[in-house]
N, C-alpha and C positions, 0 to 999 in steps of 0.2 A: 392544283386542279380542283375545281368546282365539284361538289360532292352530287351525284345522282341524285333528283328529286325525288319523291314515293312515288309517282305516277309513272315515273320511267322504271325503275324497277320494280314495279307491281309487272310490268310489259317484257321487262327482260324474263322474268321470272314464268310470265305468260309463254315465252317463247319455249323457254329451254325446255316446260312440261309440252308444247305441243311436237317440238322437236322427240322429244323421247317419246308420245303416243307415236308418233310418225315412225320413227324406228321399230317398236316394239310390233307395229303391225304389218311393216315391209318382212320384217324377220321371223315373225307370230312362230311359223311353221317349225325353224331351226333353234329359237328357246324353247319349244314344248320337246323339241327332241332334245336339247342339252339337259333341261330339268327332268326329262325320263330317264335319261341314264345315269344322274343324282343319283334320285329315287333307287333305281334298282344297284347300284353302287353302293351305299351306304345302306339300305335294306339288308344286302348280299353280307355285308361287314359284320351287322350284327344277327342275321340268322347262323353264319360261319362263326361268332365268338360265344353267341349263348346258348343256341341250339347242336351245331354240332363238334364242338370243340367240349361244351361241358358233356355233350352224352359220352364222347372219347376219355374223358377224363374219368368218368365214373366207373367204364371198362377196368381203366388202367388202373385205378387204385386198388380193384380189385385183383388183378395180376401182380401188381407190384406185392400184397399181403405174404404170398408164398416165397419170392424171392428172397425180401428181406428178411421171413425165419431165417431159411436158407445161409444169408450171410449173417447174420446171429449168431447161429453154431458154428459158423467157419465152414460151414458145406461151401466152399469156393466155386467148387466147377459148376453142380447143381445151382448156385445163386445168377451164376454166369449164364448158363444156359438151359435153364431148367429142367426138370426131372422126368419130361416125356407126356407130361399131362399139362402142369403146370408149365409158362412159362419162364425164362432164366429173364436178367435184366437185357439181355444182349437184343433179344427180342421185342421187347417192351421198349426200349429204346428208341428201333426200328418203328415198331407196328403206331407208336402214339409220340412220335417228334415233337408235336404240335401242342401235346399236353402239359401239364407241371409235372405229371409224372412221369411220363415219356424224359423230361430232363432232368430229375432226380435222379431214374437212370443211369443217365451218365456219369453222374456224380456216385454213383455205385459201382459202376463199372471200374472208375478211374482205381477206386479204393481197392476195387477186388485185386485189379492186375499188378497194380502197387503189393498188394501180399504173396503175390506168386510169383514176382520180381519180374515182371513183363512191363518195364519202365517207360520204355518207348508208347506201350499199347497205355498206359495207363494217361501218360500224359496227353496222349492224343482227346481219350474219353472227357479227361478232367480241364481240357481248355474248350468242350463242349458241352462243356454245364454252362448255363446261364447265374452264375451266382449273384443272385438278387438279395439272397435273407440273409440279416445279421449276423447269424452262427454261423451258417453252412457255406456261403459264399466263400470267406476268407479261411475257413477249412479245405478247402477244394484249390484256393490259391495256395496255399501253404503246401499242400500233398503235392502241389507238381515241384515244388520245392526239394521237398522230398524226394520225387522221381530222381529230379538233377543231382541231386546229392547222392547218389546210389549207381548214377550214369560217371560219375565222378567229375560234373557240370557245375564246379563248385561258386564262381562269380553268376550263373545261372540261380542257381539256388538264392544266394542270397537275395539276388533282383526281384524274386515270388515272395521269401517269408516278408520282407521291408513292405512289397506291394501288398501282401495279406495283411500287415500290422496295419493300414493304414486304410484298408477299405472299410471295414467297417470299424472304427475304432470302439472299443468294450473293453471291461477289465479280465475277458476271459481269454479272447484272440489274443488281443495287442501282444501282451506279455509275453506270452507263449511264442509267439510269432519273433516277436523281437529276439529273444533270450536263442532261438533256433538260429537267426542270423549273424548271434553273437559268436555262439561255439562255430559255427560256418566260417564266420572270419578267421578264430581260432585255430581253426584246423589251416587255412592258409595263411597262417602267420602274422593276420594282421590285428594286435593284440592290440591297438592302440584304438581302435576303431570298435573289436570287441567291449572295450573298457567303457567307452561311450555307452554304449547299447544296451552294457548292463548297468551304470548308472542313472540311465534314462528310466530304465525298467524300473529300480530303486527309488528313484523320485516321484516318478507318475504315476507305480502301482504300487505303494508301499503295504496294502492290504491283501493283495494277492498271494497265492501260494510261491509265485516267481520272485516274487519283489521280497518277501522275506526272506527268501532265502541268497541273495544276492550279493550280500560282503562275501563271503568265500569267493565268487567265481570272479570278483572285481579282483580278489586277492592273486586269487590264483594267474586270470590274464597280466597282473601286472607285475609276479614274479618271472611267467615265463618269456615275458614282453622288457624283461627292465627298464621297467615307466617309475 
């Protein structure tokens, strides 16, 4: 097929812009209103994330100061629900959802009722943490690990420390995480599986406080395992 001359698509080109002024003036009315509710859309976004989410934030970190003494010294109930002045986490929680601290919170919460053996309330708190940060995330995946293992949720348990080892990988989680899902196996007989986990630990963290210490417990799983 014969290639378009310049003159005829200077003319096509002529068209498609008269065609779109054509449009844009039948409609003028109904794009000034789509591009106003843009504007107050995406205005509404960022006065709701810099104006009133950081002044909620600032509240809360300062509620959150008293809590955290609170669970510091193991005041449990006080850190829970604060002291009548102060509020507890359970509050803070509630009043600031929206903030980083309002879901720290949770991630305190989960901890507190995990120490007062309220497993169910704890893992509820701890799968309502957002864990986003390095440390605290796969800490909080690990605790509900924890819960299960205490619920006597033992194939539970290990599905969270495995899921903890692996969210944020570090020399400080990982290890820990792993070595929790080893003895977990352990405990359900699966020594073979144990034996991996602690070899894993040995090879990939051999600098860690886990990883050196890890011939005995390869020893031990694979006496009481006859591997």
């Amino acid at each position: 097929m014969a290639k378009k001359s310049e003159e005829e698509t200077i003319v096509d080109v002529g068209e498609a812009f008269s065609k779109t002024e054509l449009f844009i003036e039948q409609n003028k009315k109904n794009l000034l209103t789509i591009l106003g509710v843009i504007i107050v859309v995406v205005g509404g976004y960022y006065a709701y994330k810099y104006w009133y989410v950081a002044g909620e934030e600032t509240k809360a970190r300062t509620e959150m100061f008293k809590a955290e003494q609170y669970f510091e010294k193991d005041s449990i109930k006080k850190a829970i629900n604060g002291d009548g002045t102060a509020s507890g986490f359970l509050q803070i929680a509630d009043d600031y959802s929206v903030t980083p601290s309002g879901n720290l919170a949770e991630y305190y919460l989960g901890l507190c009722y995990l120490k007062t053996g309220k497993f169910e309330d704890a893992i509820e708190h701890l799968k309502k943490f957002d864990g986003n940060d390095v440390i605290v995330g796969p800490l909080a995946t690990a605790a509900i690990g924890d819960a299960n293992m205490e619920l006597g949720k033992t194939d539970e348990a290990i599905t969270y420390y495995l899921k903890a080892a692996e969210q944020k990988s570090n020399n400080f989680d990982t290890p820990m995480c792993l070595k929790k899902a080893a003895m977990a196996n352990e405990e359900k007989g699966n020594y073979a599986d144990a034996v991996k986990l602690y070899e894993r630990i040995k090879n990939e963290f051999p600098e860690t406080s886990e990883g050196r210490d890890m011939e005995k417990y390869i020893a031990r799983a694979k006496t009481l395992g006859n591997l």
